[in-house]
N, C-alpha and C positions, 0 to 999 in steps of 0.2 A: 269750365267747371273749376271755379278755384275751390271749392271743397278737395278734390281729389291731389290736388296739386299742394293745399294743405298736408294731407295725409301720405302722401308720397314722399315729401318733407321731412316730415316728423317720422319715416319709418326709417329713411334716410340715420339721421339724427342718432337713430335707436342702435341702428344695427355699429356706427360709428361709433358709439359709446359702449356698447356689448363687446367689438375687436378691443377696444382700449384695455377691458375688464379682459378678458382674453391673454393680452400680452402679460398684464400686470402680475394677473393670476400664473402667468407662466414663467415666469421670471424668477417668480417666490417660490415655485413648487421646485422642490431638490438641490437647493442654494449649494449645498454640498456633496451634491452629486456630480457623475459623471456628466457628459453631453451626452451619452448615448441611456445613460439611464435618463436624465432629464429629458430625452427627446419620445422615450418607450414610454415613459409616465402621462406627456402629454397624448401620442396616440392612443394609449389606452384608455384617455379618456375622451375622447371620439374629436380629436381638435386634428384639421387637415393638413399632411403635407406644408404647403405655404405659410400658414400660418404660423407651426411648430419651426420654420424654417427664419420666418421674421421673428421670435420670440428668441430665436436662439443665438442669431447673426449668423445661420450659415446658409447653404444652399439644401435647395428639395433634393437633391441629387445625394446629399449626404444624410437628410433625415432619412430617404429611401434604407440609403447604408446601415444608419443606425435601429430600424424599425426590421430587417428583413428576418428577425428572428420570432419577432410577431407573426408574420405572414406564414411561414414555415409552419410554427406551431399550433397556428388556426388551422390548418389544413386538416 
């Protein structure tokens, strides 16, 4: 089925260019903020752990840190 393998491809492609728009986006948002505000701004806008962790240059282990005041207050 090279249809499928087409489209596998091109979703491929998509989603790789969406992480790009992702970092970029995250980078810019709160130039002069903190890490722990830039890293709550990016969770609260539903971007994951890993992600907010490669946008930022640190570890999940410390975006955990920086976000546990979210967690608490959802509760």
């Amino acid at each position: 089925m090279p249809a499928a393998d087409n489209v596998e491809k091109l979703l491929q492609v998509l989603n790789d260019k969406i992480d790009v728009l992702i970092k970029v986006t995250g980078i810019q948002v709160g130039q002069d903020k903190s890490m722990t505000e830039r890293a709550r701004l990016l969770k609260m806008a539903g971007v994951d752990n890993q992600t907010i962790a490669d946008v930022l240059n640190t570890s999940v282990k410390a975006v955990r840190t920086y976000t546990t005041n979210l967690r608490v207050r959802r509760s």
